[in-house]
N, C-alpha and C positions, 0 to 999 in steps of 0.2 A: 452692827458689823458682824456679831455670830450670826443673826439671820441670815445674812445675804450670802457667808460659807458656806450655812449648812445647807440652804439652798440650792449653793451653784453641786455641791459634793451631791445632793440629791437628784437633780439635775442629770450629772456626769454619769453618778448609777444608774438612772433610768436608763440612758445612752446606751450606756455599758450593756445595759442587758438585754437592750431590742436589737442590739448591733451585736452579731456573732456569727467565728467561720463554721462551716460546712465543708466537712470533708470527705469524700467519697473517691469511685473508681469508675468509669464507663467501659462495660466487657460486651463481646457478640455473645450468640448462642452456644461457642464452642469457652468461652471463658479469656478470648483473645483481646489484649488490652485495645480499645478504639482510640486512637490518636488524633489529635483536633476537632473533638466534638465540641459541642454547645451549652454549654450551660448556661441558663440565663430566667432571672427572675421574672414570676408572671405579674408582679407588681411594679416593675420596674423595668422596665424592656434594655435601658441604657446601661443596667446592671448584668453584666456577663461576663465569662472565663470560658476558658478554653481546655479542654483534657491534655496531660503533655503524653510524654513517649509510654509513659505506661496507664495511659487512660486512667491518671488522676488528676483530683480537682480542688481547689480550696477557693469556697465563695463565702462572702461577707452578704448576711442577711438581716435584714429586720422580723417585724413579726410575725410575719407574711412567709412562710418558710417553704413556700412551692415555686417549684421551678420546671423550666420547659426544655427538654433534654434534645436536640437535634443531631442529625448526622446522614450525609447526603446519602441515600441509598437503603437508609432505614427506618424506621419507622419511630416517628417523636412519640416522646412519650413527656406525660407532665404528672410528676411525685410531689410529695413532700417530705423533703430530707431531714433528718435528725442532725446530731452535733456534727457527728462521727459514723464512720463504717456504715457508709452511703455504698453498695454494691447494683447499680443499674445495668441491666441485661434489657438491647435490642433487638429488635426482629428485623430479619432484612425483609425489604419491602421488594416483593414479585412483581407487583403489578408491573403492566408493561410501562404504561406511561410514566413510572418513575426510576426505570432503569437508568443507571448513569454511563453518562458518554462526556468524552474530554473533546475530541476530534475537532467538533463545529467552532472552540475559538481557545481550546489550549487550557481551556477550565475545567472544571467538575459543573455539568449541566444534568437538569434531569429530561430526557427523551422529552418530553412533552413541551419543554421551549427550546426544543431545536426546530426553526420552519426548512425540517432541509428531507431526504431522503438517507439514515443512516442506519448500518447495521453493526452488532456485534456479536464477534466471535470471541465467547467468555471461554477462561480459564476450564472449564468445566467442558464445553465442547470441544476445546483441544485433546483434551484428553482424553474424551471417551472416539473422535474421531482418530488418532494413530496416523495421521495422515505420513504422507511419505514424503509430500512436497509441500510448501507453499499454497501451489493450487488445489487438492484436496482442501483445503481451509477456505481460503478466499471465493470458489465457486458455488460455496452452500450458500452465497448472498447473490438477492436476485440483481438480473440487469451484469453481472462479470464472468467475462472468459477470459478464463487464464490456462490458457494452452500451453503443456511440456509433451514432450516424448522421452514416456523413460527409455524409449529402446534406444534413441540418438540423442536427446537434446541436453542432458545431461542438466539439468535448471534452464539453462536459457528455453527459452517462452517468445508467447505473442499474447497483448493483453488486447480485451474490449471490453469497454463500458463506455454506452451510448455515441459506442463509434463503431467502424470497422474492425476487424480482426489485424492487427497491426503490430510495430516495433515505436509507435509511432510517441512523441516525448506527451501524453494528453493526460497523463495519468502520475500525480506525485505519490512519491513512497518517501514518506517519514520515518522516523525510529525518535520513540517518547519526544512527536511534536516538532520536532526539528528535520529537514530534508538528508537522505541520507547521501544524495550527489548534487553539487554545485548547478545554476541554472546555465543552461547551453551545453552541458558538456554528457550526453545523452545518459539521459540517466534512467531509461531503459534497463540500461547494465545496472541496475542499485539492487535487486532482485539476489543477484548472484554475490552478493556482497552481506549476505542476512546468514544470522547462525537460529534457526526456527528452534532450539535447545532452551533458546532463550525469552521465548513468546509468553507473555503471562495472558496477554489475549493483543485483539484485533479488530479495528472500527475501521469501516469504509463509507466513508460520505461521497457519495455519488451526485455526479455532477458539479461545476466550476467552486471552489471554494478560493479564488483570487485575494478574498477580501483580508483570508486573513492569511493564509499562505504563499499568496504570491502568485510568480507564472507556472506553468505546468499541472496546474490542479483544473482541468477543466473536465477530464469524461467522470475522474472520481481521484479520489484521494484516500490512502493506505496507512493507515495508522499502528506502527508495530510497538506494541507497549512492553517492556521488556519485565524480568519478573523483580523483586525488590527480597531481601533480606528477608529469612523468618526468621522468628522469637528464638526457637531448639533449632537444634543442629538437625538438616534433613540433606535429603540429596538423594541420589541414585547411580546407577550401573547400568547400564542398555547396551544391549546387542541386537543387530539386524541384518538380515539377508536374503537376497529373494534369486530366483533362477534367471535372471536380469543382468547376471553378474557381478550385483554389486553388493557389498558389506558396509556395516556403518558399527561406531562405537561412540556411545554418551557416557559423559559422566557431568553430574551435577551437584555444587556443595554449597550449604547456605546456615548460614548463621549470625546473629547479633554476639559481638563480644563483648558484654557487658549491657547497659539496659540503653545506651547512645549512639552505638557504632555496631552495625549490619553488616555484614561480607556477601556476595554473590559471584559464585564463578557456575559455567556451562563452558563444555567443551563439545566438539563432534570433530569425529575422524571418517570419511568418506571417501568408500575406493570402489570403482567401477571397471572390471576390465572382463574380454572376451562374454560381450553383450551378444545380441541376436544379429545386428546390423553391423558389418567390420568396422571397424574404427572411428567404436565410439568411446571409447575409454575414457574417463577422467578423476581426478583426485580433488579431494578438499578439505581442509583444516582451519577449524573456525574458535574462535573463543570469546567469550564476555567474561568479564571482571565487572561488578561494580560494587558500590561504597555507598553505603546512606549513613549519614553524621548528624543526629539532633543536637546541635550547638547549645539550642536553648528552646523553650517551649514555642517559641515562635520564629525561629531559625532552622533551616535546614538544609545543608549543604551534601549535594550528589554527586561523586566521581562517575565516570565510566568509561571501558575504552571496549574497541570491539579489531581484534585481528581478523583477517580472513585470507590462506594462502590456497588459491586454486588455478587448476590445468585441468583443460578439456579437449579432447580431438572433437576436431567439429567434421560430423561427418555430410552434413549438407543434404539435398533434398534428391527424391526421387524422379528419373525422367518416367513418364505416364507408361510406359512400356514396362520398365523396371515394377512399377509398382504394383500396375494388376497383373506380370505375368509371375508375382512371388519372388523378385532376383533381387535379395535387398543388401547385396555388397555395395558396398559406396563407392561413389567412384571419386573422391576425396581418400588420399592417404596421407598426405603430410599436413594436411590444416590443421593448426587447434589455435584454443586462445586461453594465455595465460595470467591471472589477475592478482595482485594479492595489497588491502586496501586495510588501513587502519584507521579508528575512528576514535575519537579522543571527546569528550563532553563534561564540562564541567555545570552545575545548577545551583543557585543558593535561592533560595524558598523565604522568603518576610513576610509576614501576616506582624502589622504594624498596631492595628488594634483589632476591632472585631467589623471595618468597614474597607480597610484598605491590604492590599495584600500585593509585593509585588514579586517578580520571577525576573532573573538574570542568568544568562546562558552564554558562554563561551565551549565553540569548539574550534576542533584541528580535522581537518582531514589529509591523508595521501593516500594516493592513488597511484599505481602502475598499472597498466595491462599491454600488452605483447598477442599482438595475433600476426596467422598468416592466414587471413580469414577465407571460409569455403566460398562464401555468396561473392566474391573478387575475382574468384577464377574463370576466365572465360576462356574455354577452349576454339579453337580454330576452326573453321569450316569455309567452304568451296561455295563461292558464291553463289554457283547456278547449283550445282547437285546437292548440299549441303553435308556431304561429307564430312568427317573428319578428318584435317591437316595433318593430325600427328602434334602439334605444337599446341601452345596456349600461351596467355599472359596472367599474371596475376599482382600480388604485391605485399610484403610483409610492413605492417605500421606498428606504431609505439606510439602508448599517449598515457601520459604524465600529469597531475595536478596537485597542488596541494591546495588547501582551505583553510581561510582563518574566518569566523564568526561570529556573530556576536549578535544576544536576540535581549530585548528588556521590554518586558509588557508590566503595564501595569492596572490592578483591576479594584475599581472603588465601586461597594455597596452603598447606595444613598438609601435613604429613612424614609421616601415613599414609594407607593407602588410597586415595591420589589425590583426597584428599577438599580441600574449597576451599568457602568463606562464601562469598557476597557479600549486603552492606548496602547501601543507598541512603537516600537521599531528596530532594524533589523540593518543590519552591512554585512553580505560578504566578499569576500578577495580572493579570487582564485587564480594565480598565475599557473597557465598550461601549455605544456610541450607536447607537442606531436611532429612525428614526422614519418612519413610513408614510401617503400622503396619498390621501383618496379619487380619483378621476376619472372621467367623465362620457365615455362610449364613445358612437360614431356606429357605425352597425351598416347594411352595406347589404343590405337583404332580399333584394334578388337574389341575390347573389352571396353571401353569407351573411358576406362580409370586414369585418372593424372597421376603418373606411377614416379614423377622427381622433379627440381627443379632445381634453378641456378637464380642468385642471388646478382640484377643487377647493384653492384656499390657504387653508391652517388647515383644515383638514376632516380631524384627524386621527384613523386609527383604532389608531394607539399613537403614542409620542411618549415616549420616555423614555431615562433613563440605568441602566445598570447596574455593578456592578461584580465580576466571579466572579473568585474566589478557591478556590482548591486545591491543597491540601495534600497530602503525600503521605508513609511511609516502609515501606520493604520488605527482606526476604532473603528469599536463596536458597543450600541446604545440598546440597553433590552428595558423594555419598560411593561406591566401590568396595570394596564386602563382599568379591569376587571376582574377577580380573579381567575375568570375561564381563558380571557383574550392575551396571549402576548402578541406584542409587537418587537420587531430587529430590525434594526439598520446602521448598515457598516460601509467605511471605504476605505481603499487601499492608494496610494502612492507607490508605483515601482520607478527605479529609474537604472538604466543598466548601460557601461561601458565597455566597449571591447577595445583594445588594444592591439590591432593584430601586426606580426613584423615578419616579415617570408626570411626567413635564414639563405635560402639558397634563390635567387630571384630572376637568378640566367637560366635556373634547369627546371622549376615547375611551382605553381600558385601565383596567383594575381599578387600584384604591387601592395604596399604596404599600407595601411586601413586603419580608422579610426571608425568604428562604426556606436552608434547610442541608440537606443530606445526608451520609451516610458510610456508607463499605462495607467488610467486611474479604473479600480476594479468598484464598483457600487455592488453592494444587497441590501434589498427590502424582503422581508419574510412576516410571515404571521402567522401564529397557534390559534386554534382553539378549541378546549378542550370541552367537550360537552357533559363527560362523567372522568371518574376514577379510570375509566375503563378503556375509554371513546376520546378521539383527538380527532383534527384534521389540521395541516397547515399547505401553507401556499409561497411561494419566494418567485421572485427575479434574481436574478446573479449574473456577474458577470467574469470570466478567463478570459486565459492570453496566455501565449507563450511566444517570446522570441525565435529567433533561429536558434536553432544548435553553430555553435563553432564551425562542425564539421561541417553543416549543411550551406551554412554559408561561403567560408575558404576553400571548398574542396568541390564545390558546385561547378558538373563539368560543363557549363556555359561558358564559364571563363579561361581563357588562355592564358600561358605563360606570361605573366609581365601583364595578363591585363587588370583592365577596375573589378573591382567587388561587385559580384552579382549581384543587386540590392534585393533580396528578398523578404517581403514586409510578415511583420509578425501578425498570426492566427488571432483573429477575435473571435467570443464566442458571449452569445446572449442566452441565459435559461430560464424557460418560463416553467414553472413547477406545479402542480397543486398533488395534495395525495392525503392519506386517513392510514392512520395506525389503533388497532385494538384489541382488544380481548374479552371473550363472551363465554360466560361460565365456569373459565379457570380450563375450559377444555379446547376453546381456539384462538389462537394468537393470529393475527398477520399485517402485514403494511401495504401497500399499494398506491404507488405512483403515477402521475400522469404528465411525460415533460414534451416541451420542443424544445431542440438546442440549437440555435442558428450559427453558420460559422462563416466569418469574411474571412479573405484571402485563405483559407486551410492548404496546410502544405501538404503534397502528394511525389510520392514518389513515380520519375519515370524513366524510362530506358530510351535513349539517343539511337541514334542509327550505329551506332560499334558497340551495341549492347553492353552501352555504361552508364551507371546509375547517375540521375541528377535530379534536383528538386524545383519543384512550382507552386506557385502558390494556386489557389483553384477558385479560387474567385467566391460564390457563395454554396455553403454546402447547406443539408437540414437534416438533422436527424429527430426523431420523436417514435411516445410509445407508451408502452405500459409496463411496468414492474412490478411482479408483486412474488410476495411469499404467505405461505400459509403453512400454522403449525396445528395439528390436532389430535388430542389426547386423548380415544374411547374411553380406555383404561388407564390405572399406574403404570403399569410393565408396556405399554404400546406407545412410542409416538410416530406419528405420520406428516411428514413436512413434503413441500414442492416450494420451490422457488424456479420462477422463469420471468422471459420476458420478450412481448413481443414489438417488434419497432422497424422503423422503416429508416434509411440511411441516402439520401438523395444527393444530386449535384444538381442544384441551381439554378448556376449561370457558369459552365465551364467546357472550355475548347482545350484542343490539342493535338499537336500534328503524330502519326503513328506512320512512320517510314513516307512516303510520297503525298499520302492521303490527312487529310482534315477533320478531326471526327469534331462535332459540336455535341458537347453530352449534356448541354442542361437539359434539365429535367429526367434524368434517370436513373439507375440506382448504381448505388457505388460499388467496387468489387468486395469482396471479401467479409462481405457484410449480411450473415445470417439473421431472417427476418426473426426466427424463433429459438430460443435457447431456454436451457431449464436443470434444475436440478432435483430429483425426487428420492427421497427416502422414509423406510423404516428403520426403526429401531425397538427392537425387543430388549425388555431388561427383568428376566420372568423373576418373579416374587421365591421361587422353589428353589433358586440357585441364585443366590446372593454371589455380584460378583459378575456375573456370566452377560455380554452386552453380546448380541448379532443384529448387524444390520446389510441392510442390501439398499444399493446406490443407483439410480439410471439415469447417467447424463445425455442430454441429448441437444444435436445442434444440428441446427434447420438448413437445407439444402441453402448459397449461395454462387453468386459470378465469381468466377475468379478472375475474368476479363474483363473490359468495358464493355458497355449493349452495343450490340452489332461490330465487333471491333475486328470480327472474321469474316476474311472477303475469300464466301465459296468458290468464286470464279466462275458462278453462275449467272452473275448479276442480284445475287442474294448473300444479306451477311446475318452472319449466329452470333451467338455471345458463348462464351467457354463459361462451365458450373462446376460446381463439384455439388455431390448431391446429401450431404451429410450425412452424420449416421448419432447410431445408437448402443451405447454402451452401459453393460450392468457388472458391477464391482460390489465383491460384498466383504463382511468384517464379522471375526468371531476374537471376542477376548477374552480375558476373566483373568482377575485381581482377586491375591488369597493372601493373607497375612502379609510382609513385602514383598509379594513378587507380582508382576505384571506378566502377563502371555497372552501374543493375537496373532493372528494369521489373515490378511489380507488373500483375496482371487480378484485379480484384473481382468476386464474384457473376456467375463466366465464363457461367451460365445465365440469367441476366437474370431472377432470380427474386424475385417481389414478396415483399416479407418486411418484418416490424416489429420492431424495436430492443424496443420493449414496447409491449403491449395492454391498454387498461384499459377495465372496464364503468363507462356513464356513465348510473345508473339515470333523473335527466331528460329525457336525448334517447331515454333506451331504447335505448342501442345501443354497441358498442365504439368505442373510439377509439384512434386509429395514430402511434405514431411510426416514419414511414416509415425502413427502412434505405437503403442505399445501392444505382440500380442498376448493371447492369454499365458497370464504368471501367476507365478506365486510367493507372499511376501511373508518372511515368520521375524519377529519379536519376542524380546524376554527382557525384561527391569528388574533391578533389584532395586527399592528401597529403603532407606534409612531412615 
C-alpha cells in the first residue's frame, strides 16, 4: 500500500512539473499592449489563450515550452517562453498581400483572400492627405468619382464607380459595417450625414457586394471605420480657413479610463458664408461619442452615437451662357436644404473559444431633413419664343424616418484547410414620413433669378406615410484547398416590405400600396497567390437594389388616386478578374478587369412639363479596367496614379423625348466619362523632418451629357450634347513640429473653369453646370495633445 502512494505522489510531481503557466505580455513596436492575440502551443495546436486588454497571457505548458505567437496584420513569431516575464514585440507586416481589410464580410481578412477589387485609405494617409472633403480621400482609389464643388455644393456630390456620374442609390455607405441610411429611403444623402473628424481609415470594395450587405452595394461600397479609444489621454485643436468663405473648428479627446473602458469624442464646427457663387452658404455641426468596454477577455461591448445638425443654400446649376461667359450668381435665392440625423449603435463582441466568435448589433436611427430643393424649380417659359413668363413652380418637401436594427453574424473557424462559415442575419424597420407641397416662384426676366415665393398650403403633391421593412439572411464559406488557392462562396436572402398609405388621396399620389420585393444575391470568387508578394483573384457577384420610396410614390406616371407605377428593381451581374502586387519594396499596385451587366437600371427622365420621373432601362453594360500604382525611387519620393478606363452602354433601351422615339440600344450613356484618374507626388525630404508637399492632378475624360443624337438640328441631322472635361492640379505643403500641425492646400492652381458635372437640358437646348471650385486657398493649424 506505501508503494502504490508513493507512486501515485510521484506520479502527481512528475505532472506537477511538466505541467506549468506561462506568463507574459504581447506589445507592437511602439510598446502598445496587442489585444486578442494568439498564443498557442507548437506541440499542441488545441492548446491556446488569447492576450486580454493589456496584451497579457497566462498559458499552461508541458515540456515543450514553445509557442506560436499570432496576430492578423503582423508578423507570427515562434519563441520559447520562460515561467514568467515573457515580453513579445511584433512587427507589422507591410507586405501587400497581408494588409488587413474588414469590408469584404465584416471580419479581419488578410488582402490576399479577398477575391474582390478593394482599397484602403489607412489612418496614415488620412493624415498626411488633410483632405477638405470626403472626396479628396475616396478619389485617390482607382475606378471613384466623387464629385463636390466647394464653391456651391457645399458636401453634396455626385458619385461614380463603374457607372455613370450620378445621384443614383448604386453605391452603399456604411459607418463600422453597418449602412448609414435605411434601404429605399435615398441614401445618397448618407454622405452629408458623416463627421470625417472621426475616420480612423477607409475601405472601398468596388463592385456588387450584395452577398453580404444587401441592396444598394452594387458599383461599390464605402466602409467608414471610425477611430476607437487610445491607452493616454490624446486629442487635438484644429482650425481652418480658406478664401472659399468658409471656416471649420475640430476638437478631439480620447482616452481609456482605467485599463477596461475607452472614451472617444470628435467634434467639427463648419460655416460657409459669402463664397464666390451667391448663395451658397451653409452650416454644419457634427459629433461622435464612443465607448469601448472589455467586459472580459473575450467580451466586448461598443456604444456609439453620431449627431449631425446641417443647413445649406443650394445654389443649383449653371445655364451654358452663365457659365462660359463668367456670371456665376445663381439664379436660386431661397433654396436650401436642412438635415440633422442621429445615429445611435450598440455591439457586443464574443469570441466563445479560439474557433467561434460571434458579433450582435443593434441600432437607432432618426432622420429629418427639410428642403425647398433648387433642382424642383422650374421656371416659366413661352412655348413658341421660349421666353421667360416671369412665374415658375416649385415645391418645399419634408422627409422623416427613424430606424431600428438589428444585425447578428456569426463566424466559425473549422480545423481544416483554414476553412471558416460565417452566417448572419439582419431586420430593419423603418417607418417614414414625407410629404411635399406645391409653390408658386417669382421669376425675374432680367436677370433670369427666382427672387420669392409663396407657399401653396395643402397643395400637396405627395403626402404620405410609409413603412419599409427588410429582412435579410446570409453565408459565407472560405475554404484553402492549397495553401496558395482560396476559394469563396456566399449568398444572400433579401426580402423587403413597403407599406405605403397617401395621407391626403383627393389632392396628390397614387392610391394606397402594399408593394414587396426579394433578391437572392450569390458570389463565387477565387485567390491565388503565387508568392508573398503576387496574388490574382477572380469573382462573380451579384446586386440589386429596390426602388427608392420616392422613386416609386412620387413617380410622375402616376395620377392623383391612381395604381403604383410598378417599377421593378435593378439587377446587376459582375464578372471580375484582376492581380495585386509588390516588386521590390519599390512598386505596389492592383488592377482590375470587370463587366457589370445591368437588367431593368433605373434612369432618370424629364416628361413633356419638365418633370422628373423614373424608368427602368432595360439592359445596361458597363466594363473596364482599374488600376492603381504606387512607386518609390527613393524614401523621401512617392509617386502613385490611380485611374480608370471603361465603357458605360445601353443595351437594349427606348424612350420617347417630346414627339420623337429615340431607340438608344447600343450606345453610350450620358454622364459617363470613358477615363478618369488620380496622380500624385509626394515629397517627404529626409533634411526637414516633418515637412510633406505634394501635388495632385485629377483628371476626367470628356463625356455626353445628352443621349447620342438626341439633338435635332433641324437639318435633318442630330448631334449628341458633351461636355469636354478637364484637368485640375491641387497641391499641399505641411509640416508637424513638436504638437503642432500646419498646411496650406492651392486648388485648381490654373484657375481652370471646370464642372463638378454637366448635364443636357433638352428645354433650354442646352448644358447645364455645376461650377467647380476656382483657384483657392486653404490654411490649417492643430494642436496636439
Amino acid at each position: 500500500m506505501n508503494k502504490i502512494l508513493m507512486l501515485a505522489i510521484s506520479l502527481v510531481s512528475v505532472f506537477t512539473y511538466a505541467q506549468k503557466a506561462h506568463n507574459g505580455q504581447i506589445v507592437d513596436e511602439k510598446n502598445n499592449p496587442l489585444v486578442g492575440a494568439t498564443i498557442q502551443s507548437q506541440s499542441n495546436s488545441n492548446n491556446a489563450v488569447i492576450s486580454n486588454t493589456e496584451g497579457r497571457f497566462s498559458i499552461t505548458l508541458d515540456n515543450n515550452k514553445t509557442v506560436i505567437i499570432k496576430y492578423m496584420g503582423f508578423m507570427s513569431v515562434v519563441q520559447e517562453l520562460t515561467v514568467s516575464n515573457n515580453i513579445i514585440k511584433l512587427i507589422k507586416n507591410d507586405e501587400i498581400l497581408e494588409e488587413i481589410v474588414i469590408s469584404a464580410s465584416r471580419e479581419k481578412q488578410r488582402r490576399k483572400e479577398v477575391p474582390a477589387s478593394i482599397s484602403v485609405i489607412s489612418a496614415k494617409d488620412i493624415t498626411e492627405t488633410k483632405a477638405l472633403g470626403i472626396d479628396q480621400l475616396v478619389n485617390d482609389v482607382s475606378g471613384v468619382i466623387m464629385s463636390t464643388s466647394r464653391a456651391a455644393s457645399n458636401e453634396q456630390h455626385f458619385m461614380s464607380v463603374r457607372s455613370p456620374i450620378s445621384t443614383k442609390s448604386l453605391f452603399l455607405y456604411v459607418e463600422d459595417g453597418l449602412p448609414i441610411r435605411p434601404t429605399a429611403v435615398f441614401n445618397h444623402n448618407a454622405l452629408l450625414e458623416m463627421n470625417d473628424v472621426a475616420f480612423s481609415r477607409v475601405e472601398v470594395l468596388k463592385g456588387p457586394a450584395s452577398s453580404i450587405y444587401g441592396s444598394e452595394a452594387i458599383g461599390g461600397s464605402f466602409n467608414f471605420l471610425t477611430k476607437n479609444p487610445t491607452r493616454d489621454f490624446t486629442g487635438g485643436v484644429g482650425f481652418q480657413t480658406n478664401d472659399l468663405g468658409l471656416t471649420r473648428y475640430d476638437v478631439e479627446l480620447s482616452q481609456y479610463a482605467g485599463d477596461n473602458i475607452g472614451f472617444y469624442l470628435g467634434v467639427q464646427s463648419v460655416k460657409r458664408e459669402d463664397g464666390p457663387l451667391e448663395h451658397s452658404d451653409y452650416e454644419k455641426f457634427a459629433l461622435t461619442f464612443k465607448n469601448v468596454n472589455h467586459l472580459s477577455t473575450t467580451l466586448n461591448w461598443t456604444n456609439f452615437f453620431n449627431i449631425i445638425d446641417y443647413r445649406s443654400d443650394m445654389s443649383g446649376s449653371l445655364s451654358e451662357a452663365d457659365y462660359t461667359g463668367g456670371n456665376f450668381e445663381s439664379d436660386q435665392t431661397f433654396t436650401e436644404r436642412v438635415a440633422f440625423a442621429f445615429r445611435f449603435r450598440s455591439t457586443l463582441d464574443k469570441r466563445w473559444n479560439m474557433n467561434n466568435k460571434t458579433t450582435l448589433n443593434f441600432a437607432f436611427r432618426k432622420n429629418d431633413m427639410d428642403q425647398n430643393p433648387s433642382f424642383r424649380v422650374i421656371q416659366g417659359r413661352d412655348r413658341n419664343t421660349r421666353q421667360l413668363t416671369g412665374a415658375g413652380t416649385g415645391e418645399i418637401n419634408s422627409n422623416e424616418f427613424i430606424s431600428y436594427v438589428g444585425l447578428l453574424q456569426h463566424k466559425i473557424d473549422f480545423g481544416f484547410a483554414n476553412s471558416s462559415l460565417i452566417v448572419g442575419a439582419s431586420a430593419d424597420f423603418s417607418p417614414q414620413r414625407y410629404q411635399a407641397e406645391t409653390i408658386d416662384v417669382i421669376v425675374d426676366t432680367a436677370t433670369g433669378q427666382n427672387i420669392d415665393f409663396t407657399l401653396n398650403e395643402g397643395d400637396f403633391i405627395l403626402n404620405y406615410d410609409a413603412d419599409i421593412f427588410n429582412y435579410a439572411g446570409y453565408f459565407q464559406y472560405e475554404i484553402n484547398p492549397t495553401e496558395a488557392l482560396k476559394l469563396t462562396a456566399a449568398l444572400r436572402y433579401d426580402g423587403f416590405k413597403y407599406d405605403y398609405n397617401n395621407l391626403s388621396p383627393n389632392v396628390g399620389g397614387p392610391l394606397d400600396s402594399k408593394n414587396t420585393y426579394n433578391n437572392v444575391s450569390p458570389k463565387l470568387g477565387v485567390n491565388y497567390n503565387f508568392s508573398k508578394n503576387v496574388g490574382v483573384f477572380a469573382n462573380y457577384s451579384n446586386g440589386f437594389t429596390p426602388p427608392q420610396t420616392s422613386s416609386l410614390y412620387r413617380n410622375s406616371l402616376v395620377g392623383v388616386g391612381g395604381e403604383v407605377f410598378d417599377l421593378k428593381p435593378s439587377n446587376y451581374n459582375n464578372y471580375e478578374i484582376g492581380t495585386y502586387f509588390s516588386l521590390a519594396s519599390k512598386i505596389t499596385g492592383d488592377i482590375a478587369f470587370y463587366v457589370l451587366d445591368g437588367d431593368d437600371t433605373l434612369v432618370t427622365l424629364r416628361d413633356e412639363n419638365d418633370e422628373f420621373f423614373n424608368a427602368n432601362a432595360g439592359k445596361t453594360r458597363s466594363y473596364g479596367i482599374e488600376y492603381g500604382i504606387t512607386y518609390k525611387p527613393i524614401d523621401e519620393v512617392t509617386i502613385s496614379h490611380n485611374g480608370t478606363y471603361a465603357k458605360h452602354r445601353y443595351i437594349e433601351f427606348s424612350t420617347n423625348a417630346g414627339s420623337t422615339l429615340f431607340d438608344l440600344s447600343d450606345t453610350d450613356r450620358e454622364t459617363a466619362p470613358s477615363l478618369s484618374g488620380n496622380s500624385k507626388i509626394i515629397y517627404k525630404p529626409n533634411y526637414a523632418k516633418g515637412l510633406l508637399v505634394s501635388l495632385t492632378h485629377e483628371l476626367i475624360g470628356a463625356y455626353n451629357t445628352s443621349f447620342e443624337n438626341q439633338i435635332d438640328n433641324q437639318d435633318g441631322t442630330f448631334s449628341t450634347a458633351a461636355y469636354d472635361g478637364h484637368s485640375i492640379f491641387n497641391a499641399l505643403v505641411s509640416y508637424n513640429f513638436k504638437h503642432f500641425e500646419v498646411w496650406g492646400h492651392a486648388l485648381n492652381l490654373f484657375d481652370e473653369l471646370y464642372s463638378t458635372r454637366a448635364s443636357y437640358n433638352r428645354f433650354s437646348s442646352q448644358n447645364t453646370y455645376t461650377i467647380g471650385n476656382p483657384r483657392a486657398f486653404h490654411f490649417g493649424i492643430k494642436y496636439k495633445f
